[in-house]
C-alpha positions as CSV (number, residue, x, y, z in Angstrom):
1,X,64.5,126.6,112.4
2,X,61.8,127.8,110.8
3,X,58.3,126.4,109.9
4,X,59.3,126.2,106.3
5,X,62.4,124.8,107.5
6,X,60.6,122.3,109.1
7,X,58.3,121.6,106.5
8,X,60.7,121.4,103.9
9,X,62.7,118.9,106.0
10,X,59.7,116.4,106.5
11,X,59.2,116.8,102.8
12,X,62.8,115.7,102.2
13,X,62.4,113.1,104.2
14,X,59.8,111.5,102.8
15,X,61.2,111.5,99.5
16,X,64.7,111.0,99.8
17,X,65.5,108.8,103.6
18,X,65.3,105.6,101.5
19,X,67.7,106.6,99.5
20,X,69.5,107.9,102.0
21,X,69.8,104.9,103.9
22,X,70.8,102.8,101.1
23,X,74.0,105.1,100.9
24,X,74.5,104.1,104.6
25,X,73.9,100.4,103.9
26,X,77.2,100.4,101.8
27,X,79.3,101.7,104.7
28,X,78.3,99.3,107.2
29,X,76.4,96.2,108.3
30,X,75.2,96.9,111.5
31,X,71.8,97.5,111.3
32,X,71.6,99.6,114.9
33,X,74.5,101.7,113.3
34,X,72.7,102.2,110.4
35,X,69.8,103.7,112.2
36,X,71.8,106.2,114.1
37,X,73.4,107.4,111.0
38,X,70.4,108.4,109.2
39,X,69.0,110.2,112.0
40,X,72.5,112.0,112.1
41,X,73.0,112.5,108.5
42,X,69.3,114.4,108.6
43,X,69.9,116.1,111.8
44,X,73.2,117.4,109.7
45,X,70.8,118.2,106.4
46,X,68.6,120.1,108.7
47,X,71.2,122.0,110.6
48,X,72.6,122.9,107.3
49,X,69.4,123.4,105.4
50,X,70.2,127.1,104.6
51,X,73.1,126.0,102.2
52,X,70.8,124.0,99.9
53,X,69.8,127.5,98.9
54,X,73.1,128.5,97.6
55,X,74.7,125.1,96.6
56,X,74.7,124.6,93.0
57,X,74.1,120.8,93.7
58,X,71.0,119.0,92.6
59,X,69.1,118.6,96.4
60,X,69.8,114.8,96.5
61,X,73.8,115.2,95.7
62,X,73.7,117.7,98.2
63,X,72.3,115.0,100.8
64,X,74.2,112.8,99.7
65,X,77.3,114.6,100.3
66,X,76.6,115.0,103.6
67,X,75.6,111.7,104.8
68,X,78.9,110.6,103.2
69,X,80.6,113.4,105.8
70,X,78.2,111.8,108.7
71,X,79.8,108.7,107.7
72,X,83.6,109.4,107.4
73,X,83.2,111.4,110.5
74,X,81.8,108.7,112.7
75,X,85.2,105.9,111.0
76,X,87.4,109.0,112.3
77,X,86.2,108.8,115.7
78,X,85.4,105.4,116.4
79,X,88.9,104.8,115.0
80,X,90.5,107.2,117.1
81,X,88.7,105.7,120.0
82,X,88.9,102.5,119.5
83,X,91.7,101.5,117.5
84,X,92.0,100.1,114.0
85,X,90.2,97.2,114.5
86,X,86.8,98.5,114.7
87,X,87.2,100.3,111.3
88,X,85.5,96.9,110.2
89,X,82.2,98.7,111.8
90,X,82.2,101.3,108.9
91,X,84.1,100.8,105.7
């Protein structure tokens, strides 16, 4: 990563992580959870950063979009670990 990359990423963090983690807060209630998926979702937005450039999406869609795909990913596999039941974790 670059440091622009970097840059930019702190910038986006500061603007959007609240925002961000208020997207989390309607999948699930567990606060510790909730942690660990922002700090995914912009390990993701960082990893990916080089799409922003070519997405036609407005830059918090964008993040949005892929803290949703954090989200759903993290349902598939505790589901598929851990059975139906904990699909209460993350709705």
């Amino acid at each position: 990563m670059t440091p622009a990359n970097r840059e930019l990423i702190s910038l986006l963090f500061d603007k959007y992580s609240l925002s961000i983690y208020k997207i989390i807060c309607t999948k699930t209630a567990d606060t510790e959870l909730r942690k660990q998926l922002l700090l995914e979702a912009f390990l993701l937005i960082a990893q990916d950063i080089t799409e922003l450039e070519k997405s036609n999406q407005p830059v918090f869609t964008w993040m949005a979009g892929k803290t949703l795909n954090v989200c759903r990913k993290y349902r598939t596999i505790t589901v598929q670990t851990e059975g139906l039941s904990s699909v209460q974790a993350i709705q």
